[in-house]
Steps between C-alpha positions, in 0.01 A plus 500: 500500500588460903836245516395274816805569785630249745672554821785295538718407867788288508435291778798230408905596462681432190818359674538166377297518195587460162675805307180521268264557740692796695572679171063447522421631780804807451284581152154491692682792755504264800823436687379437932274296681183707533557755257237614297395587137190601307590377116294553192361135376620448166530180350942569534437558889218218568777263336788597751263514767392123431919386488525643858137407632632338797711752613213788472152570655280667215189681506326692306385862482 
């Protein structure tokens, strides 16, 4: 079975934001504006990606 992908960009800085969700977006490989990952959607992933959903642009592959 295919795992669906998603392309994530931070396109928001962590300064000011609460210790929780920069430990987030430090697990999810992200630490500057505008960089870019391609991350496996498993249900551990989708959940950190939906803590930090304003900080991200998301699309999928």
């Amino acid at each position: 079975m295919e795992h669906k992908k998603a392309k994530i960009t931070q396109v928001r800085s962590i300064i000011g934001r609460p210790e929780r969700q920069k430990r987030t977006m430090e697990a999810l490989g992200l630490s500057k504006i505008n960089q870019v990952k391609e991350v496996v959607l498993t249900p551990q992933v989708e959940g950190m990606i939906n803590k930090v959903k304003h900080l991200l642009l998301v699309e999928e592959i």
